[in-house]
N, C-alpha and C positions, 0 to 999 in steps of 0.2 A: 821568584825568590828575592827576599831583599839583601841590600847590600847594608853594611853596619861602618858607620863614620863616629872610628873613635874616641869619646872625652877629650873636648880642647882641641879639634881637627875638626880640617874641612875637603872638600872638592869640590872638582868640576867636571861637567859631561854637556850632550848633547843630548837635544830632542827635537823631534818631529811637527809639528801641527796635526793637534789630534789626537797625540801622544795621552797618558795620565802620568803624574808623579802625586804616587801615594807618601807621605812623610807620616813617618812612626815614630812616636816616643815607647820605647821599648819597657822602660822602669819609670815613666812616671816625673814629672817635676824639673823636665828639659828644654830648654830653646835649642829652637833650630831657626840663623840666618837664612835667606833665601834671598839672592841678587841675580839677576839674568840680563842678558845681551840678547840682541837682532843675533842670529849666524851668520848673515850675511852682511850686516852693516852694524861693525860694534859700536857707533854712535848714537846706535840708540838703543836703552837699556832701560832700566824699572826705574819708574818714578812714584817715589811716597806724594811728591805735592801733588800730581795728576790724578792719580788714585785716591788720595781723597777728595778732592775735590769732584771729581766724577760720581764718586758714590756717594758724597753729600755727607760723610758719616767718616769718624774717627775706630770705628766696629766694623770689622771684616769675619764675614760668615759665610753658610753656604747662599750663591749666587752674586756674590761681591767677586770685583772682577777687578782683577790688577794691571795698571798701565803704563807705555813707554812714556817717555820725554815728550814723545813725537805723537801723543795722544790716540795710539793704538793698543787697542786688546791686546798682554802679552798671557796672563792666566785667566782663569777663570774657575771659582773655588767650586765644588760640585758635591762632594761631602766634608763633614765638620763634626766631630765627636767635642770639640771642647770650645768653640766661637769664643776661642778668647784670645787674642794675638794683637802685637803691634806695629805700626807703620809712623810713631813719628822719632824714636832714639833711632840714632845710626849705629853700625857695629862697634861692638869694643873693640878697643884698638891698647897699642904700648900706650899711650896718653890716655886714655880710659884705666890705667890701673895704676898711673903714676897717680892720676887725681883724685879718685875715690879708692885707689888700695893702696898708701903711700907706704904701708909695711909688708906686705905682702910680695909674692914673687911675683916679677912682671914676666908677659906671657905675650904671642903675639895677636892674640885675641882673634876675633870672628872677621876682621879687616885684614890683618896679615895673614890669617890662612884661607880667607877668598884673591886676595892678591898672590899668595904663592899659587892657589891652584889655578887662577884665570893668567898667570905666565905662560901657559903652555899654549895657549890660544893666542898668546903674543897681544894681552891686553895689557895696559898700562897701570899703576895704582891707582894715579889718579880718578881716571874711571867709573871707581868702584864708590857707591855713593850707599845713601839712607836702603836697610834693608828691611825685608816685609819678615818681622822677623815671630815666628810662629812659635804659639805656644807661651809667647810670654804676656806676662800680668801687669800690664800696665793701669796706673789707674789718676782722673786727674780731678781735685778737687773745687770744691767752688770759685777759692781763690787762683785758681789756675795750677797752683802744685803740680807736681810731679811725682807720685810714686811707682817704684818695683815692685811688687810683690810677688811670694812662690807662685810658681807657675799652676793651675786648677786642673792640668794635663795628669791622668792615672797612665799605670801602666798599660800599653797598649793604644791607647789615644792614638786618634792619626789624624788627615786632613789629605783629601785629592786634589789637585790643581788637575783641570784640561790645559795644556798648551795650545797657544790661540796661533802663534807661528813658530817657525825653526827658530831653536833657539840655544845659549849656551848659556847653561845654568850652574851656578856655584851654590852649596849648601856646606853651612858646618852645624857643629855641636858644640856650642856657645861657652866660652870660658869665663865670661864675668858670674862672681858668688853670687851677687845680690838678687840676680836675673833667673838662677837656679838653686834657690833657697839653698846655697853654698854647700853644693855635693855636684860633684862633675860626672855626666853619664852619656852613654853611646846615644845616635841618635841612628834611623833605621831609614830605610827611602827604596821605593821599588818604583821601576818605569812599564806601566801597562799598556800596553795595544789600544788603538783608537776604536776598537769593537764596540 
């Protein structure tokens, strides 16, 4: 049964080695952050510059494999309805919507609600770094640009991660518009048996 992480909110839990976390976009045109810890040594945690550099490639799909700091296998992707996600912005943050939403309501974005929920685990902010963050559209041009664009994610879309070790995993449901063709929506995640 999955669990539902409502608009502009995040958590956090625990998993196994061996374990799956299936991520569901339920409606269609949502990020979902993804940042994780060792369980037993929160020193070491997800790294964008290992992971790509490992996989040689800026495109994480099925059989792309996400890494710690400390250049250990922490996922491993195993299906992929949408191969389209990012690993090089970091989460929105209150500073993320002072700078590009300077009119709009500031929120604590996909950084302050993986910091509120990895408190419970007595993890620090600081921490909490560049996330692998799924389902979003990023795209970069000849001249190096940067753009957002709506996410390519329908309703239903998902993506499996194998967990490679024990781990504590925070996920939210991403508050920056730009990132979610500016419509805020649930984001869905189920933990499967290593069967």
């Amino acid at each position: 049964m999955s669990t539902t992480i409502k608009p502009r909110s995040g958590t956090a839990f625990t998993m196994k080695a061996g374990e799956k976390l299936k991520v569901i976009d339920p409606e269609g045109e949502q990020v979902a952050d993804l940042f994780c810890f060792n369980l037993h040594d929160t020193d070491e945690s997800l790294s964008g510059g290992r992971s790509l550099d490992y996989n040689e490639s800026v495109r994480f799909k099925k059989g792309g494999v996400l890494y710690s700091n400390l250049s250990n296998p922490m996922f491993e992707i195993i299906e992929d309805k949408v191969e389209d996600h990012d690993f090089l912005l970091t989460p929105c943050s209150v500073d993320t919507f002072k700078h590009f939403y300077p009119n709009e309501e500031v929120v604590p974005g996909c950084y302050g609600n993986l910091v509120n929920a990895f408190d419970k685990y007595n993890i620090p902010p600081h921490k909490v770094s560049t996330t692998f963050n799924i389902f979003m559209n990023v795209k970069i041009d000849e001249a190096g640009a940067i753009s957002v664009l709506p996410p390519t994610s329908k309703a239903g879309d998902y993506i499996v991660f194998e967990a490679k070790m024990d781990m504590i995993v925070g996920l939210t449901a991403c508050s920056a518009g730009q990132s979610n063709n500016f419509s805020y929506k649930p984001i869905q995640y189920e933990i499967l048996s290593g069967n």
